[in-house]
N, C-alpha and C positions, 0 to 999 in steps of 0.2 A: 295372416289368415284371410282367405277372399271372401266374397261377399255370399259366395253357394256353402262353403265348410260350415262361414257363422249361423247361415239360416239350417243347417245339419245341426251345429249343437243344438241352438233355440228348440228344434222339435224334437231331438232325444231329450233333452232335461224335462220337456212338456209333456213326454209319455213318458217319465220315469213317475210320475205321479200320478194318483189315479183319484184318490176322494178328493171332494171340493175344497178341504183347506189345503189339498197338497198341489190342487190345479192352479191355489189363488197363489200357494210361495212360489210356483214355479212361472209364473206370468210375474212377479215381482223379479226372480229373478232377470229373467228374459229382456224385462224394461229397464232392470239395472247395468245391464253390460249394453244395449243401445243407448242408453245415457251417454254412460262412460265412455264410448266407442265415440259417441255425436261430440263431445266434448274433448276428449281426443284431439281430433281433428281440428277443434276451432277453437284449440290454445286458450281453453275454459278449464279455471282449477274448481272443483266441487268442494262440496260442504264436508268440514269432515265425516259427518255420516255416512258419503257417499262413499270413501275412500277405501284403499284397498285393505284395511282393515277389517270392513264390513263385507268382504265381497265372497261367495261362496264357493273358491276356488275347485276346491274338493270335490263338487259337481261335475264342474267342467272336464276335471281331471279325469273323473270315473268312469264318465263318458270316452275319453279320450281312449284310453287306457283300453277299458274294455274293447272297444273297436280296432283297433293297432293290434290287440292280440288275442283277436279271433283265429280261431284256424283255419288255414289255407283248405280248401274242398279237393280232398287228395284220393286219386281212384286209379288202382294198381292194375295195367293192364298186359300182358304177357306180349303182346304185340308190338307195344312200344319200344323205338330205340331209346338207350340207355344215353341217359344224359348229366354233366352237371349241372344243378341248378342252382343260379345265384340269386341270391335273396338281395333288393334293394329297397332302400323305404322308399325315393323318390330316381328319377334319372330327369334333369335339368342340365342346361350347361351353366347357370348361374351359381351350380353349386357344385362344379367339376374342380374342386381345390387337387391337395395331395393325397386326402384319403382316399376320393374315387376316381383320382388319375393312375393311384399304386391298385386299387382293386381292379381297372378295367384292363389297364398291361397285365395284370395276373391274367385275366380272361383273354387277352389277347395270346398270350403266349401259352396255357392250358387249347387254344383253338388250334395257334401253329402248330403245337405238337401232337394236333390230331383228336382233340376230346371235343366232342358236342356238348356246347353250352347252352344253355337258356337262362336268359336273365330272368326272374317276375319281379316289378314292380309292386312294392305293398301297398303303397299308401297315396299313390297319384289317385286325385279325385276328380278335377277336369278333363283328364286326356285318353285318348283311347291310344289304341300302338303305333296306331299311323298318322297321331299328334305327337305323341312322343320321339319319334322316328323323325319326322318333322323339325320336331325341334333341336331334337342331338346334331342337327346339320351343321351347327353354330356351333360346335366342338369337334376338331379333327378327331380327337382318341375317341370318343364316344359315337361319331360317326363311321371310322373304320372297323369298331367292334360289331355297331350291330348290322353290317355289309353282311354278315353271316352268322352273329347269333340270332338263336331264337330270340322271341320279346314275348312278353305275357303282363300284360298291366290287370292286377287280381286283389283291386281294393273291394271290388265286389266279390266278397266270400265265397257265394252262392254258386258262383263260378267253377266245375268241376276243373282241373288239372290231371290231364292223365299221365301218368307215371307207368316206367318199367319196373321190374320189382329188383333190377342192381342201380337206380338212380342214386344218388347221392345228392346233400344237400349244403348251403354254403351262406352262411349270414353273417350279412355287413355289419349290421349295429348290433345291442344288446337285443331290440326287441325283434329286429327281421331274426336272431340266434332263436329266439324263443320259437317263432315260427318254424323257423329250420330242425329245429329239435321235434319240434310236434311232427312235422314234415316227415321226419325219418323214420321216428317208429311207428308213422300209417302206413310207411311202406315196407321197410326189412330191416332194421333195426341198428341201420348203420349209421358208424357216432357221423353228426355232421361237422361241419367244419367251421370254425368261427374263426375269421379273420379280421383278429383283434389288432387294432390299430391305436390306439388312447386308450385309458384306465376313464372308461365314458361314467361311471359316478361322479367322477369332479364335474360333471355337467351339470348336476342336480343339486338341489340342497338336501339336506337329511329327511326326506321324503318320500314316499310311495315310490316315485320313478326308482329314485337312490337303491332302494331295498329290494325290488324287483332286477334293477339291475347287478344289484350283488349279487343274487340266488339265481342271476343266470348263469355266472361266472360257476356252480356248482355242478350246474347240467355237465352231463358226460359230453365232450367234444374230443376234436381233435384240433391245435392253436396252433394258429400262424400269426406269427408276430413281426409288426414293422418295424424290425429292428432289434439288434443285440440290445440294446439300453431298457428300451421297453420289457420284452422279456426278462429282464435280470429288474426290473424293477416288481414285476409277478412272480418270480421264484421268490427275493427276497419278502414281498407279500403273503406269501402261501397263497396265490390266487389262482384260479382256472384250473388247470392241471396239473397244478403244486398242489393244490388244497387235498390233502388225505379224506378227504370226505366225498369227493368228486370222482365217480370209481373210476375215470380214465386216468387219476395216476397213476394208477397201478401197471399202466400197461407199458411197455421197455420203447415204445416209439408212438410218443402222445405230442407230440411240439414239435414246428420246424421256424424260424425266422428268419428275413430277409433284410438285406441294406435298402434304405429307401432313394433308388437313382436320381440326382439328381440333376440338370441342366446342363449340357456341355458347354460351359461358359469360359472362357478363355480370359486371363488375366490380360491387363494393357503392359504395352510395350515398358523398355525401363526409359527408353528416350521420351514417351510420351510420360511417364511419373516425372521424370526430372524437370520436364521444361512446364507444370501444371503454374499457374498462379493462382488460381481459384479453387480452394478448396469442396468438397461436395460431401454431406452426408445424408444417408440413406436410412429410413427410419420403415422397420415394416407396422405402419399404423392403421389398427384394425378396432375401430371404435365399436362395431355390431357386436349384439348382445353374445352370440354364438362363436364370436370370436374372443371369448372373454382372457380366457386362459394365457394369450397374448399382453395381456397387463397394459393394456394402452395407457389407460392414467399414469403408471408410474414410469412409460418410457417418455412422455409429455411432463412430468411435474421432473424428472432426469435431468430433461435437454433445459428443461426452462433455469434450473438449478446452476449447471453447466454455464448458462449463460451467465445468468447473476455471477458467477465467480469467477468469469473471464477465461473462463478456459477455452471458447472460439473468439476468434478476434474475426475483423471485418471482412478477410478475404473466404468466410467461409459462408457457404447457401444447403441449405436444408429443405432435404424433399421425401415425401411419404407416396409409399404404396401402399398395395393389398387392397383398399376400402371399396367395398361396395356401396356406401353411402356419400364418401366424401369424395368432391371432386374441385374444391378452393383451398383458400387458405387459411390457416390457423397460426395466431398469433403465439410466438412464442417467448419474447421480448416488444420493447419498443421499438419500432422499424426492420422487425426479423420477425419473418413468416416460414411455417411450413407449410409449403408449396405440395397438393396432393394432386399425383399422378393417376391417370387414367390406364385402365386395363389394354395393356397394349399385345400384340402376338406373341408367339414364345420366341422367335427369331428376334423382335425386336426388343423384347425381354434380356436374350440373352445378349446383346449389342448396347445395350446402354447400361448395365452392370458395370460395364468396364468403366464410365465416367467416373465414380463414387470413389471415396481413399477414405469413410468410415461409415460401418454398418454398424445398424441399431435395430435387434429381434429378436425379443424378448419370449420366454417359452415359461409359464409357472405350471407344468403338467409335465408326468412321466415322460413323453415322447420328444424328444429331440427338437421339432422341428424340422422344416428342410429349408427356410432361408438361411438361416445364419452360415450352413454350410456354403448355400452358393455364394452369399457376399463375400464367404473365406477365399472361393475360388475364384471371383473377381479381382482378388490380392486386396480385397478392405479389411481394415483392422474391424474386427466387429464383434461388439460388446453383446453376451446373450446372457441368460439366466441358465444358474445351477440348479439341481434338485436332489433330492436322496437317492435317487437312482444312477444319477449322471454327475457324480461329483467333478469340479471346475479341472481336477489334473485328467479328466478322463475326455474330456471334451476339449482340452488343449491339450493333450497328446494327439489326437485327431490332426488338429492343426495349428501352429503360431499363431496364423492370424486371427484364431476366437481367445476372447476373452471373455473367461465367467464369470457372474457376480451374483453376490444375493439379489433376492427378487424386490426390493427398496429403492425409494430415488435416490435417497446418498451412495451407496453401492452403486450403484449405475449411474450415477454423475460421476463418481470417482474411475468406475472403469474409461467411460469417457473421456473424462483426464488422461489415462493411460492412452488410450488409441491416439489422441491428438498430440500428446510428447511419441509417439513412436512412427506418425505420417511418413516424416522425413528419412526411415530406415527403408529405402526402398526395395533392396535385396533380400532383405528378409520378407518383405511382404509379398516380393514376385515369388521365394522360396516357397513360405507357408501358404501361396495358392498350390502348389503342386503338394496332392496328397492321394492316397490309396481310398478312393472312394465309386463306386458303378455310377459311371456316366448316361449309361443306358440299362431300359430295362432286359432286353438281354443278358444284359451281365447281372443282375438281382435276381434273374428267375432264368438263370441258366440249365439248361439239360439235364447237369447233374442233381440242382438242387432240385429238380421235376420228379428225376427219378427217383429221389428219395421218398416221394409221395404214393410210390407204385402200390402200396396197402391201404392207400385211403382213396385214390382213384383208381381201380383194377384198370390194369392193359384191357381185360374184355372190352370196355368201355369206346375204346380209340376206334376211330371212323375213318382214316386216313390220313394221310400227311395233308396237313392244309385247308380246313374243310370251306 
């Protein structure tokens, strides 16, 4: 949180109160999170008093919450062209992973095939659109989107949006949906679209956001889901447009889902496996809180596991990606480090996949994942986590080269075991790189599967081939 948001809560908590004793709790508070923040920083543990035990989260929350989901200032004008409009909480490239690499090819190819887009940004608080533009330059996909979308950064409410009265509307997370929802019926009452990517309550603990986020899941939508696995984990749920309570299930074409493309990553030769002497494994290790889901601990308490029992010997080196935080090394034995790798381009992403002969990426959430598929398609034997939606025969039918396991260090030291007795099968692991999965997004958000959208985005809509 920067240092303009912090001085934003500070003065909402400070006019949430209005008599003197409620000015004095709320200047206690105010002093207690610059404490805490001061202390933070200077690697000072406080009294237990001070501790998050004591601390008035639920404030901060209220604040939060409330602002995030204020309504957009929606004003229906007969003159406007008809457009979609994409709801985003933030656009950064530091936070361009898979779920806003797969929502902004959606918008890339909803463009090619002729629909005008408009992003709004919800909840950017420093930048205006020609900072945000700015800064998308340092992301090629996010840079060629907005060559020709509209951009709208509308953290400030107050801000009219004019609308056609056939706009349609389209939200990324739970809370841009809620917006999108209110969005639709200020203007014609059309279901909007929520492009549901994670079952995002496993974000929360059993809390305000939690609860709020389940009762979005009831709003009337129309779901597109990233991925066969994920939707069959919300049908099996009763969730979204399964739930009989949510009157869009009722309707005969409520859901469509998509394979999530991943990297055209080409397996290494068999003469380069055969002549390897040093082994390499590849650990997708994401220690940030936001990356929780990923189980960093238990694929780190795995590998250390693994080691204590000898199941790598000396010819093998261990190296981590994904982290935005780490960029040294962490020990994982005595004299055995993991080596954490730096955010490299996607050309040289996909060119150095090939060195690895076992992958480690771990998923403890409904959604698949998209590494463990590429490290499959780099021919690495690669150990991931099962879940109830995605049982281990359905994720190794996929492909040989993944191996499922409970979400446990013993379990994943054991599949480890497994990937390291099977290195040396090299034919089968150049085999189970080749599988039936969209290497591009063209092929995930193909023509036909467009067309099938033709009653949640009318043809009226379309502005031309190519806008």
């Amino acid at each position: 949180m920067g240092l303009k948001r912090r001085f934003s809560v500070a003065k909402n908590i400070w006019l949430s109160f209005h008599s003197p004793k409620g000015k004095v709790y709320a200047a206690l508070v105010i002093i207690l999170h610059a404490v805490k923040l001061l202390a933070r920083r200077l690697g000072i543990r406080l009294p237990g008093k001070l501790d998050y035990l004591s601390e008035p989260v639920g404030l901060t929350n209220l604040w939060a919450l409330e602002e995030r989901m204020k309504p957009l200032n929606i004003v229906v004008r007969a003159n406007e062209p008809a457009r979609v409009n994409v709801l985003l909480p933030a656009l950064v490239p530091e936070i361009i992973f898979g779920g806003y690499i797969a929502m902004l090819n959606f918008i890339l190819r909803l463009m090619e095939t002729g629909y005008r887009v408009r992003i709004i940004v919800c909840e950017e608080v420093d930048k205006n659109e020609a900072a945000v533009r700015d800064a998308c330059r340092r992301s090629s996909i996010a840079n060629k989107v907005l060559e020709h979308a509209e951009l709208l950064v509308a953290q400030d409410r107050s801000h009219e949006i004019a609308v056609s009265p056939k706009d349609v509307f389209v939200g990324y997370s739970w809370l841009t949906m809620r917006l999108a929802s209110r969005a639709a019926r200020a203007t014609n009452g059309k279901l909007p679209i929520f492009f549901i990517q994670e079952f995002e309550a496993i974000f929360h603990p059993y809390d305000s956001f939690h609860a709020l986020c389940m009762a979005t899941y009831r709003l009337p939508h129309f779901a597109i889901f990233n991925s066969e696995l994920l939707m069959r984990f919300f049908q099996r749920k009763k969730l979204s447009v399964f739930d009989s309570d949510n009157p869009a299930s009722k309707l005969p074409h409520r859901y469509a889902y998509f394979p999530h493309a991943f990297s055209d990553i080409m397996p290494p030769s068999r003469d380069d496996l055969v002549t390897r002497k040093t082994k390499k494994l590849l650990f997708y290790a994401r220690p940030e809180a936001h990356a929780a889901r990923n189980i960093f601990e238990i694929g780190m308490m795995a590998l250390r596991k693994a080691l204590r029992d000898g199941v790598f010997d000396s010819n093998w080196e261990f190296y981590g990606i994904g982290s935005l935080a780490l960029s040294d090394e962490l020990e994982l034995a005595e004299g055995v480090s993991l080596h954490m790798l730096p955010r490299v381009s996607l050309e040289e992403y996909c060119r150095m996949m090939r060195d690895f002969d076992v992958g480690l990426a771990l998923m403890y959430a409904p959604h698949p994942s998209v590494p463990p598929f590429e490290m499959a398609a780099a021919g690495m034997l690669t150990v991931t986590t099962f879940f109830e939606s995605r049982p281990a025969e359905a994720m190794e039918k996929i492909s040989s080269n993944l191996i499922a396991c409970r979400p446990d260090p013993e379990s994943v030291a054991k599949g480890l075991q497994k990937a390291v007795q099977r290195v040396g099968e090299i034919d089968a692991r150049l085999k189970g790189a080749r599988f039936d999965w969209p290497r591009t997004w063209k092929d995930s958000f193909n023509d036909s599967w467009l067309s099938s959208l033709a009653d949640v985005l009318p043809r009226s809509e379309i502005v031309g081939e190519g806008q």
